[in-house]
GUZA-723895 format. One record per residue: residue in one letter; x, y, z of N, C-alpha, C, O in turn. Coordinates in steps of 0.001 Angstrom, whole numbers, padded with zeros to 6 digits, always signed. Each point is the difference from the previous one (the first is absolute). Layout:
BEGIN
AXYZXYZXYZXYZ
...
// end
This chain:
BEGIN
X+000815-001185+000000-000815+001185+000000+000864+001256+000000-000393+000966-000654
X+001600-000895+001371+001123+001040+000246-000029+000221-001398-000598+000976-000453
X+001190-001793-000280+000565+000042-001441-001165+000304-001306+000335+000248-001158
X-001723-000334+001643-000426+000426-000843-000328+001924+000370-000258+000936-000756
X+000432-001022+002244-000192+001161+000288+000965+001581-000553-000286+001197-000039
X+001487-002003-000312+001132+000714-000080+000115+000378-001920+000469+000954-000621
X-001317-002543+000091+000058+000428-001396-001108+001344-000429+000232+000869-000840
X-001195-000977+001499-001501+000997+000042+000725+001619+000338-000450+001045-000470
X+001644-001140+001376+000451+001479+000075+001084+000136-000906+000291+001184-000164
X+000300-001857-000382+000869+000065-001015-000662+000559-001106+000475+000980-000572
X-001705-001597+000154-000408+000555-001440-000905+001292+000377-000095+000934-000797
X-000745-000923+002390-000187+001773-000293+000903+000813-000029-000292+001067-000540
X+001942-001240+001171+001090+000755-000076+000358-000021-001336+000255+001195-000153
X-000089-001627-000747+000090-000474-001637-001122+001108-000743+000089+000715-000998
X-000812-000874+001668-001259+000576-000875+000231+001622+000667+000295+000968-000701
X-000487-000922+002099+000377+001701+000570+000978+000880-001071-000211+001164-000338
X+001670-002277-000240+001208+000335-000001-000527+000613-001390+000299+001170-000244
X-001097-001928-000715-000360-000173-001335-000864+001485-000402+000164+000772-000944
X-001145-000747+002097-000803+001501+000207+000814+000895-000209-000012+000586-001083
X+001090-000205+002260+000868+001055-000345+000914+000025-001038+000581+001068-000196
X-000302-002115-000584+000819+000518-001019-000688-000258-000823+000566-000807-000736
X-002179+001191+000175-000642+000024-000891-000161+001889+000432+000359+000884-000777
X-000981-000623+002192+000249+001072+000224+000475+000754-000282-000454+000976-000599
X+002126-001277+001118+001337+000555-000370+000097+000745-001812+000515+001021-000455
X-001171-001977-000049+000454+000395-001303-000931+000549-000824+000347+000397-001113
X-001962-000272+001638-000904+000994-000199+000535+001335+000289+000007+001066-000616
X+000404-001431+001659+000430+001772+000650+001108+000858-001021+000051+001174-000364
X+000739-002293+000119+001349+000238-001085-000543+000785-001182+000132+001176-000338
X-001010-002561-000356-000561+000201-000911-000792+001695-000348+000199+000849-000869
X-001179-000954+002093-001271+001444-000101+001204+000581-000005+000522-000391-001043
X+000620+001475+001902+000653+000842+000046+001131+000081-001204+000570+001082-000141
X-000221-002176-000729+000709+000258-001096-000925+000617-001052+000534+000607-000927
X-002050-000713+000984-000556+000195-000857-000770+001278-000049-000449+000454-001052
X+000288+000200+002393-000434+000873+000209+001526+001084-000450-000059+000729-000990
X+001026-000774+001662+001240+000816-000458+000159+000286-001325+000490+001049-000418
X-001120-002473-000645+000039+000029-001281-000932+001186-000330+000449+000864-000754
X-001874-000715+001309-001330+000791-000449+000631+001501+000625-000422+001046-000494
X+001513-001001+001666+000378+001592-000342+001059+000337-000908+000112+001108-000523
X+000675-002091+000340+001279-000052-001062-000858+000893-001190+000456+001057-000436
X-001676-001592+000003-000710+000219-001155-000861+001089-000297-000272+000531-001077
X-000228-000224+002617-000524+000932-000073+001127+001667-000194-000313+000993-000657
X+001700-001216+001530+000726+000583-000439+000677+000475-001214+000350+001148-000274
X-000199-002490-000567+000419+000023-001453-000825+000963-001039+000337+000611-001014
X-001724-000771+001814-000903+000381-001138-000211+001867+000392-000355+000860-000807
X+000668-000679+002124+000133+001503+000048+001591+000360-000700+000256+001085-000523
X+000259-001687+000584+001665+000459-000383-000131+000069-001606+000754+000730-000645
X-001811-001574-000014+000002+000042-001191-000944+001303-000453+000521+000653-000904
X-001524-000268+001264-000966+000914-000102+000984+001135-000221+000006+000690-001020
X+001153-000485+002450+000032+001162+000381+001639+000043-001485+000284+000991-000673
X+000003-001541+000647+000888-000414-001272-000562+000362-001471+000744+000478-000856
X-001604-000642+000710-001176+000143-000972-000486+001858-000026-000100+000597-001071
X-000137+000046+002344-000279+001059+000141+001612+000829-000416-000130+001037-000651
X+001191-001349+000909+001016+000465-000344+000357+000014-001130+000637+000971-000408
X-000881-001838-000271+000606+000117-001479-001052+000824-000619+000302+000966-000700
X-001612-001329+000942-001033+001443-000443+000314+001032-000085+000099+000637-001049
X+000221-000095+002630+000381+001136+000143+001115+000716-000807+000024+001067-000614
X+001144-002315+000900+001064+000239-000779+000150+000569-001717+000652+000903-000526
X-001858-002209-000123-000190+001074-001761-000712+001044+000195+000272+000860-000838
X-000909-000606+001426-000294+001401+000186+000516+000955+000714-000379+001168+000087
X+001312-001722+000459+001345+001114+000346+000837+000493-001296+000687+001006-000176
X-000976-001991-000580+001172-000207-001306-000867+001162-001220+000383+001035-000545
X-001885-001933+000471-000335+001281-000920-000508+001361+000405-000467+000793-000817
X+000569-000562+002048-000404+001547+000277+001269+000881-000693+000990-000592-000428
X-001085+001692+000377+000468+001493-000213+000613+000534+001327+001160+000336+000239
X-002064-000349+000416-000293+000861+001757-000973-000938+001132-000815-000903-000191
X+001192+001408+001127-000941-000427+001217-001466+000286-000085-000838-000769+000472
X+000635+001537-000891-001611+000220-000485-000770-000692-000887-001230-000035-000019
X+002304-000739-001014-000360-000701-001376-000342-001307+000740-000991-000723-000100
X+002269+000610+000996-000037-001576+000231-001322-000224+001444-000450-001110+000282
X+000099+002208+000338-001162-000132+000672-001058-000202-000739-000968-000433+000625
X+000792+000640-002010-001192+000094-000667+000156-001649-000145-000923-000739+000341
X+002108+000255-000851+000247-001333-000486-000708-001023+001003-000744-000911-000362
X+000970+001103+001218-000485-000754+000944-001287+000024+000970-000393-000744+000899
X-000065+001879-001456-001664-000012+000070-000551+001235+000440-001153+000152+000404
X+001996+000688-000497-000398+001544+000305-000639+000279+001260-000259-000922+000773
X-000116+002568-000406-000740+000021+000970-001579-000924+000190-000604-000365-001008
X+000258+000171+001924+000588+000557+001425+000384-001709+000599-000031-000235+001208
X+000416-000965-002340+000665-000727+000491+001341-000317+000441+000323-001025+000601
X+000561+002141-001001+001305+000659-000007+000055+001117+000373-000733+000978-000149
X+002385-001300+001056-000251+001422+001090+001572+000036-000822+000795-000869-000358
X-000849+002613+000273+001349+000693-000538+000862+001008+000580-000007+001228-000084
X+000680-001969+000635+000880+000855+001456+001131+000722-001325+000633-000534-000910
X-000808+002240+001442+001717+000160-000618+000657+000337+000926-000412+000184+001145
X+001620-000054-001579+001320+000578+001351-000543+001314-000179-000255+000481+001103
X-000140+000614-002436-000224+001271+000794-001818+000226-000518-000594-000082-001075
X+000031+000527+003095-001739-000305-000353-000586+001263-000802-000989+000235-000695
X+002388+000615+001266-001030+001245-000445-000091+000247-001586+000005+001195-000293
X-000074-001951-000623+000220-000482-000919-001047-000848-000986+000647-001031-000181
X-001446+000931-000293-000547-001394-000727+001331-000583-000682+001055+000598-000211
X-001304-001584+000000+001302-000904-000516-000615+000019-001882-001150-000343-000273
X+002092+000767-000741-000220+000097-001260+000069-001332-000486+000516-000993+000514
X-001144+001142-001632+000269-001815-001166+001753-000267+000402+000357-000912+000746
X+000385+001669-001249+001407-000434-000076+000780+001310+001011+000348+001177-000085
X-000376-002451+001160+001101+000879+001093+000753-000546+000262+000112-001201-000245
X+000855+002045+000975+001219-000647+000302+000598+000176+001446+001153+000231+000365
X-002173-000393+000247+000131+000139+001606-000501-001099+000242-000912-000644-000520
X+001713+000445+001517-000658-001645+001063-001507-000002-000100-000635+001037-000197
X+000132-002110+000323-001500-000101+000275-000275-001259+000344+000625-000743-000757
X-001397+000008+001703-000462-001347+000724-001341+000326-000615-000586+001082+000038
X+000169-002314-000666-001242-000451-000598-000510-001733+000857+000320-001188+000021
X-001186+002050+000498-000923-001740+000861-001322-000208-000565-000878+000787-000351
X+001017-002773+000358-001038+000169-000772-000589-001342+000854+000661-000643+000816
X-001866+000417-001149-000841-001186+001182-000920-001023-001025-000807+000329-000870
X+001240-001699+001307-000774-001133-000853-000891-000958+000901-000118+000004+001225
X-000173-000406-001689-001363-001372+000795+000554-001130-000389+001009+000086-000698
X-001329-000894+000916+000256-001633+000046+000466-000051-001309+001193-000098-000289
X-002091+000159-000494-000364-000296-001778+001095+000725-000067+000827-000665-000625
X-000200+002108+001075+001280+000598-000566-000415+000892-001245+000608+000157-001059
X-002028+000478+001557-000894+000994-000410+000224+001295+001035-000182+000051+001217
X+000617+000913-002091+000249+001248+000711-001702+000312+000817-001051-000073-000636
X+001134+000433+002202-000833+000397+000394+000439+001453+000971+001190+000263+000176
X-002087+000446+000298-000007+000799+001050+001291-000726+001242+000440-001143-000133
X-000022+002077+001262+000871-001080+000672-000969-000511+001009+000460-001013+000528
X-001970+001436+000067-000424-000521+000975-000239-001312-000462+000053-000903+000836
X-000361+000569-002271-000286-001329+000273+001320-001100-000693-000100-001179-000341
X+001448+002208+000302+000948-001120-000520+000617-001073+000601+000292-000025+001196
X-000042-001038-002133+000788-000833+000664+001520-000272+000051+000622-000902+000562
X-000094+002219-001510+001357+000514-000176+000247+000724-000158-000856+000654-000596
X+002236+000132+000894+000183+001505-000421+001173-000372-000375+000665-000883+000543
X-000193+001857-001960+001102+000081-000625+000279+001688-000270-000757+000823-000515
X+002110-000650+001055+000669+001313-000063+001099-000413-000929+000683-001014-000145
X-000813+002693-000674+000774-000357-000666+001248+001470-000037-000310+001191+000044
X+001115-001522-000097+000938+001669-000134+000178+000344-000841-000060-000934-000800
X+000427+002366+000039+000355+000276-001325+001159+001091+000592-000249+001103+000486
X+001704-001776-000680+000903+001035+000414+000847+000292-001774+000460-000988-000572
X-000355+002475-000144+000862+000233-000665+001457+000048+000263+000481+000567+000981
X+000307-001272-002027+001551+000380+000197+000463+000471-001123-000439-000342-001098
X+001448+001240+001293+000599+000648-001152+001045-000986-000283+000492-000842+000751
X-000190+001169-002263+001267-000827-000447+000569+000790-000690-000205-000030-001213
X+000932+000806+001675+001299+000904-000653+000628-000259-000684+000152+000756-000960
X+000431-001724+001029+001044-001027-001023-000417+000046-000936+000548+000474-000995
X-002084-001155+001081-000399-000496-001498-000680+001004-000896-000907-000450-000700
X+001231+001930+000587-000596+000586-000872-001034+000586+001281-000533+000969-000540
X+000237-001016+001291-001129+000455+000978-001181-000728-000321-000918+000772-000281
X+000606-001965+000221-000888-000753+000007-000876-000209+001482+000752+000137+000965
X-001593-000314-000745-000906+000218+001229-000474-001674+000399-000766-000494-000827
X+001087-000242+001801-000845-001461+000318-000930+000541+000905+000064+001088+000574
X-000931-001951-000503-000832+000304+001476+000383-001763+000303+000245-000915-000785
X-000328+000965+002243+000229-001170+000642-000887-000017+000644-000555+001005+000443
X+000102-002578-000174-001378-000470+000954+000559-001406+000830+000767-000914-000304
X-001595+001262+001541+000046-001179+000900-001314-000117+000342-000659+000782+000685
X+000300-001838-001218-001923-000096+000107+000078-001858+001274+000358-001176+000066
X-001019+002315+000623-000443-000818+001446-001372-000687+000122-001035+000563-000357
X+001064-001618+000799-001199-000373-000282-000576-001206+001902+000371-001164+000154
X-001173+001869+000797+000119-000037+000737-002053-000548+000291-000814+000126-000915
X+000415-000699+002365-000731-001089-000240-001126+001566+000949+000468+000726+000877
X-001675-000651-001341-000190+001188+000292-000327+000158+001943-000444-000854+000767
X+000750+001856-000572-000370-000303+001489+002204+000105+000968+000290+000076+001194
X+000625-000125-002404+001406-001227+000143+000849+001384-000971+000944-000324-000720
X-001297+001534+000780+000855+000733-000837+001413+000493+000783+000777+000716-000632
X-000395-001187+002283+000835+000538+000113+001129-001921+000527-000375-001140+000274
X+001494+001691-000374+000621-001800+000091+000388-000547-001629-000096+000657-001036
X+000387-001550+001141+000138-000559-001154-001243+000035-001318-001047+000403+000507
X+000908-000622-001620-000727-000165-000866+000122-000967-000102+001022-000490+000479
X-002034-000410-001197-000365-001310-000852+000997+000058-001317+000170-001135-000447
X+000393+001954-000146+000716+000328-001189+000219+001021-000338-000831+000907-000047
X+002261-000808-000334+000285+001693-000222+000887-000179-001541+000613-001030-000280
X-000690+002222-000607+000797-000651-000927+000450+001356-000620-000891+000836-000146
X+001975-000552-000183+001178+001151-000458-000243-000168-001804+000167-001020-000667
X-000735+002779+000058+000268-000537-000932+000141+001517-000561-000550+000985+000494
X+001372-001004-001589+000236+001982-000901-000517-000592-001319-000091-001103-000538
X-000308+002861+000197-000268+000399-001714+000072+001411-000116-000222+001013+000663
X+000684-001421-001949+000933+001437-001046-001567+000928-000006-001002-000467-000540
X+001012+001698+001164-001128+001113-000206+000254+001317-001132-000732+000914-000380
X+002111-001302+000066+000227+001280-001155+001484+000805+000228+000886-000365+000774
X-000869+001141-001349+001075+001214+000106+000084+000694+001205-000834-000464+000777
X+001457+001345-000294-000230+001171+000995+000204+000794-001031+000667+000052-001034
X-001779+000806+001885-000214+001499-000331-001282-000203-001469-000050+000908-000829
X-001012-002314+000657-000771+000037-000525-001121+000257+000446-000973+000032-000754
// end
């Protein structure tokens, strides 16, 4: 009777042991897979906001001026047009600093910013090029940040120039 008693706790200890490492590897399992569903959910904002940059970016490329390229990207009053000087309207083709922000939704449809789900700034700094005949670049660093998340790091930032003309045109 001992001996059958001892086999009867052997196999619920067998079976206890069997529970937890079926357990064990649910638990493994759910949390590799859940890490996967933010991995993805991440990827897919990093791609959006990647997507909003290069936008921004050809239309950094075909504007003239900071005013042109606010229109490019959806004009008032979904675009806000900061210049370095206020007392000023900012012309089609200037050549003073100017920050252009602009606000998208999910879809990566320019909206108002109360209801965006991204904001992308963009800079328009002129440089002279003396060397070359006095040729004019404007340079941009277009930021692209998760809305609510504009100060800290961005989701994607990306450096990019284009030829605006002569000086003194």
């Amino acid at each position: 009777m001992k001996n059958r008693h001892e086999h009867v706790t052997a196999f619920y200890m067998e079976t206890i042991l069997l529970i937890l490492c079926f357990v064990a590897v649910i638990l493994v399992l759910t949390n590799v897979f859940g890490l996967g569903r933010l991995e993805t959910a991440k990827a897919g904002e990093l791609t959006d906001a990647v997507r909003l940059a290069e936008s921004a970016a050809e239309c950094f490329a075909a504007a003239e001026g900071p005013a042109e390229l606010a229109d490019l990207l959806g004009g008032e009053p979904l675009v806000t047009l900061a210049s370095a000087s206020s007392q000023h309207p900012v012309p089609k083709r200037d050549c003073l600093p100017a920050m252009i922000f602009a606000c998208y939704d999910e879809d990566l449809s320019p909206v108002p910013e109360e209801g965006s789900c991204y904001r992308v700034s963009i800079s328009w700094e002129p440089e002279s090029r003396t060397g070359s005949g006095g040729s004019v670049l404007a340079s941009s660093v277009i930021s692209v940040y998760r809305t609510g998340k504009t100060e800290g790091d961005p989701i994607y930032q990306l450096e990019t120039k284009v030829y605006i003309g002569e000086e003194g045109q």
